[in-house]
C-alpha positions as CSV (number, residue, x, y, z in Angstrom):
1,X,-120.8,86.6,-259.3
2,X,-122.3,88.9,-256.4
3,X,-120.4,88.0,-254.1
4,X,-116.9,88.0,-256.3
5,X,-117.3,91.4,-257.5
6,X,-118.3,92.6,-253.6
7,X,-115.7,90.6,-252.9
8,X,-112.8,92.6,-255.6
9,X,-114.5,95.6,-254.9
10,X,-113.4,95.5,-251.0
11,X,-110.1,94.0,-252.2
12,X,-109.6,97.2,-254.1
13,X,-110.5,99.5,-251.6
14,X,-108.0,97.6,-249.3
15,X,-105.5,97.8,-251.7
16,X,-105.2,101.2,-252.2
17,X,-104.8,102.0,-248.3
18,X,-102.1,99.1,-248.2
19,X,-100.0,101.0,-251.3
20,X,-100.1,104.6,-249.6
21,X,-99.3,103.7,-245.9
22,X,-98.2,100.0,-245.8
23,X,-101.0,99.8,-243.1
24,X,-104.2,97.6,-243.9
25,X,-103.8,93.8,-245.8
26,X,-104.3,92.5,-242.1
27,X,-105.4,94.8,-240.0
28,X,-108.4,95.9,-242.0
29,X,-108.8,92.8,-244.6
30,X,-109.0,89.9,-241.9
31,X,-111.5,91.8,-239.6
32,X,-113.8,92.7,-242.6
33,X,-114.0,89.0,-243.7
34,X,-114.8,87.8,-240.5
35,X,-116.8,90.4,-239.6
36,X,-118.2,91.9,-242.9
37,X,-118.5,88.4,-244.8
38,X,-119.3,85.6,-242.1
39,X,-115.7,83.8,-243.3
40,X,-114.5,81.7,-240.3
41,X,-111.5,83.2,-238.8
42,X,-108.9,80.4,-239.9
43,X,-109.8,80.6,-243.3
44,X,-109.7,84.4,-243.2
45,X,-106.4,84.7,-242.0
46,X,-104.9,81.9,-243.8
47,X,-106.4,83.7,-247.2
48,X,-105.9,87.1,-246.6
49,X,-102.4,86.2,-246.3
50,X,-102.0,84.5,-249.3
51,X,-104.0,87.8,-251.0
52,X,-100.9,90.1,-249.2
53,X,-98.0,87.6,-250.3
54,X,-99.6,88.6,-254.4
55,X,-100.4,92.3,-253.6
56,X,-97.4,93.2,-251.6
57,X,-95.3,92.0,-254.3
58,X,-96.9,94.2,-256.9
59,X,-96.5,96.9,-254.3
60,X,-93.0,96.1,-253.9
61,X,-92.1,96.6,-257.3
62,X,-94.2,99.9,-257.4
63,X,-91.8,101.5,-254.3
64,X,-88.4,100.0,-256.0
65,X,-89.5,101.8,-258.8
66,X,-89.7,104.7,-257.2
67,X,-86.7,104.4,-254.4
68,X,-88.8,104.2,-251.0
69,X,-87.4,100.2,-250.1
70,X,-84.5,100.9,-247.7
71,X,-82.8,96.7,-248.2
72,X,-80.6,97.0,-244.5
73,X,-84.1,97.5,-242.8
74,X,-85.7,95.2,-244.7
75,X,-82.7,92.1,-243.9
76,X,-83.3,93.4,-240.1
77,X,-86.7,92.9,-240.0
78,X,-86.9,89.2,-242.0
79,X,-83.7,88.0,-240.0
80,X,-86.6,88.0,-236.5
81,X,-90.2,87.2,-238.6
82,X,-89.0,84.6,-240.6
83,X,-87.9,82.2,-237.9
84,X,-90.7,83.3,-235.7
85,X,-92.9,82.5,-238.8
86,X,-91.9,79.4,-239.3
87,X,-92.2,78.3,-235.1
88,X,-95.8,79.8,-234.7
89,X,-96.5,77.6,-237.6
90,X,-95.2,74.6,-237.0
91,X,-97.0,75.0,-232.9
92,X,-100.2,75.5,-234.4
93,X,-99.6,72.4,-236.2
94,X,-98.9,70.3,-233.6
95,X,-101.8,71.8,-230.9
96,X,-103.7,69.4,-232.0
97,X,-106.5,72.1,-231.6
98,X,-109.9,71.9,-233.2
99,X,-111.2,74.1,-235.8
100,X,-113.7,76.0,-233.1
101,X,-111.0,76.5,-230.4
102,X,-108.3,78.1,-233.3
103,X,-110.9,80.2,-234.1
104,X,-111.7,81.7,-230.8
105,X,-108.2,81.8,-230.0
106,X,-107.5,84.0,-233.9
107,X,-110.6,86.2,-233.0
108,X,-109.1,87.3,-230.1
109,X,-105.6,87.4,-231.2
110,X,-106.7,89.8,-234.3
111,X,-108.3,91.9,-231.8
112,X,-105.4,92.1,-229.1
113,X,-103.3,93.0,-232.9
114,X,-105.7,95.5,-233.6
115,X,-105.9,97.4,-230.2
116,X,-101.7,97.4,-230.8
117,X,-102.1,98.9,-234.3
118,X,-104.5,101.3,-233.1
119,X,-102.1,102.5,-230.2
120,X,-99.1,102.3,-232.3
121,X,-100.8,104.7,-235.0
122,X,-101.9,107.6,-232.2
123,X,-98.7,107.2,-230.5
124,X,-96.2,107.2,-233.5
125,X,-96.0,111.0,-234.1
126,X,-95.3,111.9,-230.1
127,X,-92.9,108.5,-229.9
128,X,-90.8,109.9,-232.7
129,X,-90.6,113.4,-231.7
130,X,-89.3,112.2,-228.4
131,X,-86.5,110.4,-229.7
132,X,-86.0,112.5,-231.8
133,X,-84.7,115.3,-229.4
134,X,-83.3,112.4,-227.7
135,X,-81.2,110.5,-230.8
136,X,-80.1,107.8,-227.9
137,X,-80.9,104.9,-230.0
138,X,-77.1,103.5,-231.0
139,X,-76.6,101.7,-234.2
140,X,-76.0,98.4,-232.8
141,X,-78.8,98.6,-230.6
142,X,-81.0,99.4,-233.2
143,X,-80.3,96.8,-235.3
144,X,-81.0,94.4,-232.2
145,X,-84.0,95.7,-232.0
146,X,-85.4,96.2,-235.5
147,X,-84.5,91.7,-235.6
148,X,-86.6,91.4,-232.7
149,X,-89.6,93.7,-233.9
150,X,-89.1,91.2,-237.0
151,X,-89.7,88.4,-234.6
152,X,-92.9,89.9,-232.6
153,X,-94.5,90.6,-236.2
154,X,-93.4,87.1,-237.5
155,X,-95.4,85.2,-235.1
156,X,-98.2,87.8,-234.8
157,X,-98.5,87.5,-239.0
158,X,-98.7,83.5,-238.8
159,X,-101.4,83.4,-236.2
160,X,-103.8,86.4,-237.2
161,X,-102.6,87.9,-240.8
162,X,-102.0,91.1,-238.6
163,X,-99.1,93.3,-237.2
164,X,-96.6,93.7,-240.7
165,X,-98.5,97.1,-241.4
166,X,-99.5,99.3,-238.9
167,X,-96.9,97.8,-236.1
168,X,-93.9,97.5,-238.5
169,X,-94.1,100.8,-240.0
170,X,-94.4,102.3,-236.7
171,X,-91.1,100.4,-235.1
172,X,-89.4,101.2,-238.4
173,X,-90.3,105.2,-237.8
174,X,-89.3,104.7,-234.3
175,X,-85.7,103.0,-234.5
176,X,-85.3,104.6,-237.9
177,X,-86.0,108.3,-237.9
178,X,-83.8,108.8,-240.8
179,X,-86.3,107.3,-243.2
180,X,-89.3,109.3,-245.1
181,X,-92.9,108.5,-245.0
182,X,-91.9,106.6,-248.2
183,X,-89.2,104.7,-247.5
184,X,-91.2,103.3,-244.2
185,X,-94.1,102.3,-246.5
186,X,-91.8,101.0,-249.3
187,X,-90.0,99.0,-246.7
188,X,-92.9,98.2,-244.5
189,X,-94.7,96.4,-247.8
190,X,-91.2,94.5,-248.7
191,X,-90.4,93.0,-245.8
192,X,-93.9,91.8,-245.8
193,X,-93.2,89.9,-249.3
194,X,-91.3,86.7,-247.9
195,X,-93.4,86.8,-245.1
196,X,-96.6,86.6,-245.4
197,X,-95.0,84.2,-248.4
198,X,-94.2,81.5,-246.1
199,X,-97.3,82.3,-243.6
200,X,-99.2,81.7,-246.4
201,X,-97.6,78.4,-247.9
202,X,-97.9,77.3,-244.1
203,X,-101.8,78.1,-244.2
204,X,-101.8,76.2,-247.3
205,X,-100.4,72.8,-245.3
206,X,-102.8,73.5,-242.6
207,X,-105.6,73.7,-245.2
208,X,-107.1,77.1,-244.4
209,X,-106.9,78.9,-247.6
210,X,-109.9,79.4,-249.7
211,X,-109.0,79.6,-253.5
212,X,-112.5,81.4,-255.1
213,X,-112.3,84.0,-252.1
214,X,-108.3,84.6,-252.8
215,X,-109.2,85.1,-256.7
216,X,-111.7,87.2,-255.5
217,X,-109.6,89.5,-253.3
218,X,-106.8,89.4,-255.6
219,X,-108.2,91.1,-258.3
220,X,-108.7,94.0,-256.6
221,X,-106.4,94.2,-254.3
222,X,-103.5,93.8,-256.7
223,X,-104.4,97.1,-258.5
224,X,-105.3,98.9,-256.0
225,X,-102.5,98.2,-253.9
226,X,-100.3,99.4,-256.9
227,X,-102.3,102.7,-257.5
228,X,-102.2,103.4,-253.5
229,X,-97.7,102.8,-254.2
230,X,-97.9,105.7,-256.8
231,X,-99.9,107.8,-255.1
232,X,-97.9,107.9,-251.7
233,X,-96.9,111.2,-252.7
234,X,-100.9,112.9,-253.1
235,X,-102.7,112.2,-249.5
236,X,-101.7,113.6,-246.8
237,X,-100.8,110.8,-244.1
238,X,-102.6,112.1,-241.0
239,X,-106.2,111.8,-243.2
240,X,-105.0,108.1,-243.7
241,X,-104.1,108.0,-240.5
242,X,-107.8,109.2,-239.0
243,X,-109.1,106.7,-241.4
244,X,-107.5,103.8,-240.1
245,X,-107.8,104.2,-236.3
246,X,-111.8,105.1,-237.2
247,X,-111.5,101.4,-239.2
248,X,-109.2,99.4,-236.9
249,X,-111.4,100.9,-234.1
250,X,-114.8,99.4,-235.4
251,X,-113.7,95.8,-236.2
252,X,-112.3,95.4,-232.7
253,X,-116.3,96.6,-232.0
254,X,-117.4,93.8,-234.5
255,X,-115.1,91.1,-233.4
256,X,-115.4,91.3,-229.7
257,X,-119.3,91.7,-230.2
């Protein structure tokens, strides 16, 4: 019982981060399991995303509610992650790896994710302002580019839970400066519906999805993720911001240790 409320408890905190920045069911969950909890990095991965494909809806239908899901950026970005989803997947299938040598290979992974998410967060506000004076970035060529972020993500997502937070809401900021804040969360969090959805069900097939902890996480992730979607409008984002690169920052510490 412990361990389930310690459990929800982190899940909440988790949740609420994930609601107001779309940053966090990977790249702070995963780490913390590993890390924090001793789970092995397969099953982490494989759970946490199961945990994001429940919470993410629920945030989903929080932002809808209140306009921030922008649906063409949302089509760009599944039309690249699903595919790559679904390939990383099916290679880690057929690897023929053992259960010690897929871990290694996640560890490192999540923390080659993380050191991305950390750059991407202190060098979205100077990226943006640059193109913004610029405004070079042509509709077609955006939309190129906004599939094949959706790829990079897809295949990150599958093999380390990470990189549909703080890397997709900072591409979507970049090739989208037209968007508020809110609409990047809103459609940060649904395009991360179908796919940590099919991550998941492929973690499921491999067998590295623990039920107890996903209960666990759920129920506190779920509300909190759906408090943090109506309260996108009360924190300021460069406190969040601080928080998360002080966070990301230490589990890279903890993972590579």
């Amino acid at each position: 019982m412990g361990d389930f409320a310690l459990l929800a408890a982190a899940g909440l905190g988790v949740g609420v981060i994930v609601g107001l920045t779309g940053v966090g069911a990977g790249s702070v969950m995963t780490p913390m399991l590993i890390a924090g909890f001793g789970i092995p990095a397969p099953v982490a991965v494989g759970t946490d995303l199961a945990c994001a494909a429940v919470t993410k809806t629920a945030g989903t239908l929080a932002h809808r509610a209140s306009r921030n899901v922008v649906g063409r950026v949302v089509v760009l970005l599944a039309a690249g992650s699903v595919p790559a989803t679904l390939v990383t997947l099916a290679l880690i299938a057929v690897s023929g790896a053992s259960s010690t040598d897929l871990a290694r290979v996640m560890r490192v992974g999540i923390a080659i994710t993380l050191v991305t998410s950390i750059a991407m967060l202190l060098l979205r506000a100077p990226l943006e302002r640059r193109l913004a004076r610029q405004r070079r970035v042509g509709g077609r060529f955006r939309s190129l580019a906004t599939v094949g972020v959706g790829a990079v993500i897809g295949s990150a997502v599958a093999l380390t839970s990470l990189g549909a937070g703080a890397i997709g809401a900072a591409c979507i900021a970049l090739l989208h400066p037209d968007l508020d804040p809110r609409e990047i969360a809103g459609s940060d969090i649904a395009h991360a519906v179908p796919l940590t959805a099919i991550a998941a069900a492929g973690h499921v097939w491999l067998g590295t999805v623990d039920g107890a902890l996903l209960a666990a996480l759920v129920a506190g992730a779920l509300p909190g993720i759906v408090a943090g979607s109506l309260l996108t409008r009360s924190v300021p984002p460069s406190v969040l911001r601080a928080l998360l690169v002080c966070t990301l920052a230490f589990a890279v510490v903890k993972l590579l240790a």
